[in-house]
Structure formats: structure tokens, C-alpha cells
C-alpha positions as CSV (number, residue, x, y, z in Angstrom):
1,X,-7.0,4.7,22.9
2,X,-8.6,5.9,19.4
3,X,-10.2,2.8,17.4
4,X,-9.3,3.8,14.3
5,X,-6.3,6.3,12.5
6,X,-6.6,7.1,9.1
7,X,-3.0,8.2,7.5
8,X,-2.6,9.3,3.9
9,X,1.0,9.4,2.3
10,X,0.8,12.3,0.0
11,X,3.5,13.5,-3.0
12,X,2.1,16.7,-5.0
13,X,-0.8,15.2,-6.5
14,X,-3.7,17.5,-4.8
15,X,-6.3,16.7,-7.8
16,X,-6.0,12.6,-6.4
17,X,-6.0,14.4,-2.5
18,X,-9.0,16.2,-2.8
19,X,-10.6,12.7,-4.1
20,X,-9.4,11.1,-1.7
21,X,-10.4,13.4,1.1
22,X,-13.8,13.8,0.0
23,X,-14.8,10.0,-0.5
24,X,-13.4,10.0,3.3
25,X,-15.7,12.9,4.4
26,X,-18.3,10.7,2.8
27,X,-17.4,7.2,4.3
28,X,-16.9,8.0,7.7
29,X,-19.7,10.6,7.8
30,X,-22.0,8.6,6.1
31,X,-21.2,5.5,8.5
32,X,-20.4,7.4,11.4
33,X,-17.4,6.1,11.8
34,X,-14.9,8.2,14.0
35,X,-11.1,8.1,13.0
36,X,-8.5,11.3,13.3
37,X,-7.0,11.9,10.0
38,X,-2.8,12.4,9.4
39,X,-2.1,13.8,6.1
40,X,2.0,13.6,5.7
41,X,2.9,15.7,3.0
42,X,6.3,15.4,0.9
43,X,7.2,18.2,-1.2
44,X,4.3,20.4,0.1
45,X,2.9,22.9,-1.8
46,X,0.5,25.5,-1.0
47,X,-1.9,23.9,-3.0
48,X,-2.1,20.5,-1.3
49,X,-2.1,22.7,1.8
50,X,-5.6,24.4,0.4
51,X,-6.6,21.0,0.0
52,X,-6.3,20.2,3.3
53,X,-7.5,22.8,4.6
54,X,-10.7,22.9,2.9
55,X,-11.4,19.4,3.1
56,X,-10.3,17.9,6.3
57,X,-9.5,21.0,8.5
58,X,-9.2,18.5,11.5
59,X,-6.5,16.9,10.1
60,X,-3.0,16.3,11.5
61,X,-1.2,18.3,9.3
62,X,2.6,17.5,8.7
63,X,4.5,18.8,5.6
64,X,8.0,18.7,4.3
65,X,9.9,20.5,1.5
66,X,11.8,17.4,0.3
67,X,11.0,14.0,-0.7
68,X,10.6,11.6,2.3
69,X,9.8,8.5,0.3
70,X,6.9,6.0,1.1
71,X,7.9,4.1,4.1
72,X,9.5,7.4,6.3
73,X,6.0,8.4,5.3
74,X,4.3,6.1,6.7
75,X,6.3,5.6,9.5
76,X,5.8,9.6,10.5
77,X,2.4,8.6,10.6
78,X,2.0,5.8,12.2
79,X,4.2,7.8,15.2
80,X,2.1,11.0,15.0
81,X,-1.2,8.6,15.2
82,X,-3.1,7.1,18.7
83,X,-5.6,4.5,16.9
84,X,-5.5,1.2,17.7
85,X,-5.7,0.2,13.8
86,X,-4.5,2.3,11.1
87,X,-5.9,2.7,7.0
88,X,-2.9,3.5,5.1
89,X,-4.0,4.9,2.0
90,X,-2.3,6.5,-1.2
91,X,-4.0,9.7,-1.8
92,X,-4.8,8.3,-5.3
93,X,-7.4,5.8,-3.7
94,X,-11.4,6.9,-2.8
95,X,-13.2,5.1,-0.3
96,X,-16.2,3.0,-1.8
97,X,-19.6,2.4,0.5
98,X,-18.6,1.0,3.8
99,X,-15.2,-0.4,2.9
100,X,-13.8,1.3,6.1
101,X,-16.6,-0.4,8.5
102,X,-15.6,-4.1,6.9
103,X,-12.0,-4.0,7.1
104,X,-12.5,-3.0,10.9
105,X,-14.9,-5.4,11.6
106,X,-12.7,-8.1,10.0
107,X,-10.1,-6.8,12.0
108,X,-11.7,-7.0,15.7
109,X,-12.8,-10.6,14.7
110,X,-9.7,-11.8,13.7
111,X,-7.0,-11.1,16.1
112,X,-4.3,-13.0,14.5
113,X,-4.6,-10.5,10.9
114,X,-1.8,-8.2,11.5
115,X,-3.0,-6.4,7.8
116,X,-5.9,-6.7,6.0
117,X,-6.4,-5.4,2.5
118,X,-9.6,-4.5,0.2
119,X,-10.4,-5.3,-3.1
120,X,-9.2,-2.3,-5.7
121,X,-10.4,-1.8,-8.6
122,X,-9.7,0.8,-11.5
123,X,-12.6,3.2,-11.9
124,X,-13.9,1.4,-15.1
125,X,-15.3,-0.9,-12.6
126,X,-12.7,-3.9,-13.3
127,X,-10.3,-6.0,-10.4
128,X,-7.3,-4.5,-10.0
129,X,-4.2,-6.7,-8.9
130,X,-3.5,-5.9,-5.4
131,X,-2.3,-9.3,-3.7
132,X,0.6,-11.5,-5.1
133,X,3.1,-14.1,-4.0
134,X,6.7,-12.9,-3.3
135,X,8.8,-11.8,-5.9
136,X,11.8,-13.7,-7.2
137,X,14.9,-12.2,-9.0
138,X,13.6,-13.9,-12.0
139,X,10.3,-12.2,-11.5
140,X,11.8,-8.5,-11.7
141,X,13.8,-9.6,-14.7
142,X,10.8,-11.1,-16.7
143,X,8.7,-7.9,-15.8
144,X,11.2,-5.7,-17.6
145,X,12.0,-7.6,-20.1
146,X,11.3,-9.3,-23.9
147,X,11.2,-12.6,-21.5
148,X,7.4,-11.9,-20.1
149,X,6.3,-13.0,-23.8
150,X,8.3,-16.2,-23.9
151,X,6.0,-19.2,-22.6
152,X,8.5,-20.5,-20.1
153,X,8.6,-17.7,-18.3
154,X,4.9,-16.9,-18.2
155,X,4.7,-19.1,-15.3
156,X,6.4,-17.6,-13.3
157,X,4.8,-14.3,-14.1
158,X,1.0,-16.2,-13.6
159,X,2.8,-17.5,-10.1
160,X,3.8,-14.1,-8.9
161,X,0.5,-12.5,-10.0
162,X,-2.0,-15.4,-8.0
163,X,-3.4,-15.7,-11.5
164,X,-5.3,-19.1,-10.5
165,X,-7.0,-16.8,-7.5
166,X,-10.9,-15.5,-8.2
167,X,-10.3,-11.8,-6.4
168,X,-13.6,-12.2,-5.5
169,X,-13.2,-14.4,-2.4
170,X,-11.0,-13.9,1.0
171,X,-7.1,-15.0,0.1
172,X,-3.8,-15.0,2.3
173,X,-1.5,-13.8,-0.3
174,X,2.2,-13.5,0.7
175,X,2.0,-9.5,0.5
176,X,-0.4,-7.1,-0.2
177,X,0.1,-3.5,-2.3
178,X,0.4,-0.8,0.0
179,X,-1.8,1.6,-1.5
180,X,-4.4,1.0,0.8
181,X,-3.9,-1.3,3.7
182,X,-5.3,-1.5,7.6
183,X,-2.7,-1.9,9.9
184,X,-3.1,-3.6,14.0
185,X,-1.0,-1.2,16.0
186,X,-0.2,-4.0,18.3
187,X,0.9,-6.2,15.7
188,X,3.7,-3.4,14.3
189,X,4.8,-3.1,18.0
190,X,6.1,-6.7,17.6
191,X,7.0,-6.1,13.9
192,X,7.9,-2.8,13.7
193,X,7.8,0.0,11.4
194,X,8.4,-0.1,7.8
195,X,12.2,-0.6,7.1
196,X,13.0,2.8,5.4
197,X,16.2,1.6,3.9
198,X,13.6,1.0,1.1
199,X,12.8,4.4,-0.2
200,X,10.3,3.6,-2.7
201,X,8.8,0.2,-3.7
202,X,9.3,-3.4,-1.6
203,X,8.5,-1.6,1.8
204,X,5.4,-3.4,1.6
205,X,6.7,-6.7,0.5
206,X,9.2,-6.2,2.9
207,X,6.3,-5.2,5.6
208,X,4.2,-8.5,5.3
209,X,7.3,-10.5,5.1
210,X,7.9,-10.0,8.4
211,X,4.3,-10.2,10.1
212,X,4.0,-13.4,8.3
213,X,7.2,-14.0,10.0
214,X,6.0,-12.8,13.4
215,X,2.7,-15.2,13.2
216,X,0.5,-12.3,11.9
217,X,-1.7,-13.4,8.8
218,X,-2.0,-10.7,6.0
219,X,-5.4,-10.7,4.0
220,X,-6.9,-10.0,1.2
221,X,-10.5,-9.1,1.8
222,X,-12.6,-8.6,-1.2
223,X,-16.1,-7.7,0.6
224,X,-14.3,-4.2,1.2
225,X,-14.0,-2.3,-2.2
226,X,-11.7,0.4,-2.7
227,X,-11.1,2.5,-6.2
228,X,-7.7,3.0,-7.3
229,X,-5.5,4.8,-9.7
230,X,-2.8,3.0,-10.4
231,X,-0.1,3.5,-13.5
232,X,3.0,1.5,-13.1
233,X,5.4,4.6,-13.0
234,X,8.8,2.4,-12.8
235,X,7.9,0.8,-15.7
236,X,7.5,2.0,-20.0
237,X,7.9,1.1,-22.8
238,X,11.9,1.4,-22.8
239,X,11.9,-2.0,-21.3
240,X,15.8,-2.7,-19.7
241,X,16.5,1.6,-20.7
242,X,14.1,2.4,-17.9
243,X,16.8,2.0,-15.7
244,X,18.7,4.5,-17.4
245,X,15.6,7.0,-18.0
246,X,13.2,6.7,-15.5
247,X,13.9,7.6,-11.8
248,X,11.5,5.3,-10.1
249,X,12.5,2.6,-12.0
250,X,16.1,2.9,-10.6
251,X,14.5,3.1,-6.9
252,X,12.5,-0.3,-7.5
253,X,15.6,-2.0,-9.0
254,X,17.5,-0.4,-5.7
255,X,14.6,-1.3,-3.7
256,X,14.4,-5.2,-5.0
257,X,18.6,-5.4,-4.7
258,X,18.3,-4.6,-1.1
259,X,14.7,-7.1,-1.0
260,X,16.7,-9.9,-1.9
261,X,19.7,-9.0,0.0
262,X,18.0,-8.9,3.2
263,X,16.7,-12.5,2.6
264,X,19.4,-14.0,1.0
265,X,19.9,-16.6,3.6
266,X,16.3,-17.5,4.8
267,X,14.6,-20.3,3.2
268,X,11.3,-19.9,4.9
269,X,9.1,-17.7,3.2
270,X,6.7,-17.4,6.0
């Protein structure tokens, strides 16, 4: 079997693709480093076809005129892949150095890592947050609300976002962001793919969840350093009225109804 899959969920951004691609071209040439490339591609356009085209001809090319959401995504390409781990990367992230090299070697070493995450950071140089403790109902409220700015609640907030962690050592956060994540494939044949009932947001809380719950650590691994771009897009300055407004804030609320649904009678965290 293939060592290593590479599969980028794309939605009509080709300026972040061609980033993307191109730091990949670099990494994996630059390391020699051999990994088959899945591009799946919601809402194609011609241009995000040029794009891959010109930058990754080899590619496994699968496009679709509508909208699959994140986790059918992923799951088409994690069933159109053959490596025995799999980078799952947001086409708005570009490789840095030999990030690709470490988070496979952590991986062979480590058997019982079912995911493995880098560090990101935004292209000013600075940590970005990219590991955090499960969210509560209370947690989704604060975020979107006055309540973040009202000392009780920043707790909770600080508790959620691993605030007392220094991103600059190995941590075993409850879930990592799914932006850019390596996957064992024989650790999601026990698991199993990402639960598309989620369309958009909590596939990936939702995801380590259950490794956690199948004896599978997930890891944050800092010595691996990733750039991302990474805006908030369910959330403005409308506070509660995103809900009303903003499309993708309604799919997180959705998303983190059906979250807390689906664990509503489990106790155990991991």
C-alpha cells in the first residue's frame, strides 16, 4: 500500500489552492517525500480546474457542481485514496519546511496516535489556536455573545481554548482543528469516516471524539509547522444576528445542536 495520501478539501478559493499546491510541490519535492495527491473540488470552476492542472497534474481530480460540505469531502477522499496515512489539509494552509516528514515520522513511532496535528500559525509569524478541549453548550453561547467579556464566563472561555497550554510543546488536546490534520487509515477503519450529518463545523470535534473513544490518542505536535489562513467566517460583529445573517453561522449552530445531541447521554469524555 501507498505510505502516504495527501487530500485537499477545496470550495472556490483557487488563489489559497494554488498556495497550497505549490508549498506541496515544494515539500514533498524538496524532501523527497512520495504521496498521490486528491483534490475534491465543491462547486468547481474552471479556474480551480487550471489550478490543478497546472500545478499538480498528477492529481486525482474529483469535482462537483454543488456544495458537498467538509466532512462528504473528506470522506470522498479518504475512499478515492490508497495511503496508509492521510494529510488532510484546507487549501488555505502551505506546507512549511519538513512539516510533512515529522508528522509521518511521529506517526510510525507512535502506533496508538490515530491523528496528529501541527502547529499553525498565521502568516505574521504568530501561534495560531488549533487544539482545544471539547465544547460545552455554554461555550457556543459565550462565543456569540456580550457574555465572553463578563469575568465569570472567561473561564470557561480560557478552559475551552487550553489557554494554560505553551503551543510550543507536544499536548493531547480533546480535538484538533481540521484544517490540517494526518489521519492512520487503520485507525478510521475502526472509527470510521467523518459523520456527514455534520455539514459544516464539529465534524472534527465529532471525529476525535470518537478515536479518543476507540483508544486512539489525538496530538498536537508543535515540531511540525504549518501556515494558515484562518478568518472565523460563522462569526461578526452581529453577535446573536449572525444567526439570522450569516449562513455558516446557522450551519455551526446546526452543527453544535446535533454535537450535543449525539452525546447527550455519555458522561465519559474520552
Amino acid at each position: 500500500m501507498l505510505e502516504l495520501s495527501i487530500i485537499i478539501v477545496h470550495h472556490r478559493t483557487p488563489g489559497f489552492l494554488k498556495l497550497c499546491l505549490d508549498s506541496l510541490n515544494t515539500a514533498l519535492g524538496h524532501f523527497d517525500l512520495m504521496a498521490e495527491l486528491v483534490v475534491v473540488d465543491s462547486m468547481s470552476t474552471p479556474e480551480s480546474r487550471d489550478v490543478v492542472r497546472e500545478r499538480a497534474p498528477e492529481a486525482k481530480y474529483l469535482s462537483f457542481k454543488y456544495n458537498l460540505g467538509f466532512s462528504r469531502g473528506v470522506n470522498i477522499g479518504i475512499r478515492n485514496s490508497r495511503g496508509s496515512y492521510l494529510l488532510i489539509l484546507n487549501p488555505d494552509v502551505v506546507i512549511s519546511g519538513d512539516a510533512i516528514r515529522r508528522l509521518l515520522g511521529f506517526m510510525k513511532v507512535h502506533p496508538d496516535v490515530g491523528i496528529v496535528g501541527p502547529q499553525l500559525r498565521n502568516f505574521n509569524g504568530t501561534i495560531q489556536q488549533s487544539c482545544f478541549s471539547y465544547y460545552r453548550p455554554l461555550t457556543v453561547l459565550i462565543r456569540r455573545s456580550f457574555l465572553g467579556k463578563i469575568r465569570p464566563f472567561r473561564q470557561v472561555l480560557a478552559d475551552f481554548l487550553m489557554a494554560d497550554a505553551d503551543l510550543n510543546y507536544i499536548q493531547t488536546p480533546d480535538w484538533l482543528m481540521g484544517s490540517a490534520i494526518m489521519v492512520r487509515r487503520e485507525a478510521i477503519q475502526r472509527v470510521g469516516l467523518m459523520d456527514e450529518r455534520f455539514f459544516m463545523y464539529f465534524e472534527d470535534v465529532d471525529w476525535a471524539r470518537r478515536f479518543w473513544h476507540n483508544e486512539f490518542k489525538v496530538v498536537y505536535y508543535p515540531s511540525a509547522v504549518m501556515y494558515h489562513y484562518h478568518q472565523r467566517e460563522s462569526k461578526s460583529r452581529l453577535g446573536l444576528l449572525d444567526a439570522v445573517f450569516n449562513q455558516k453561522t446557522r450551519w455551526h449552530i446546526s452543527s453544535a445542536l446535533k454535537f450535543f445531541w449525539k452525546y447527550r447521554n455519555l458522561t465519559r469524555t474520552r
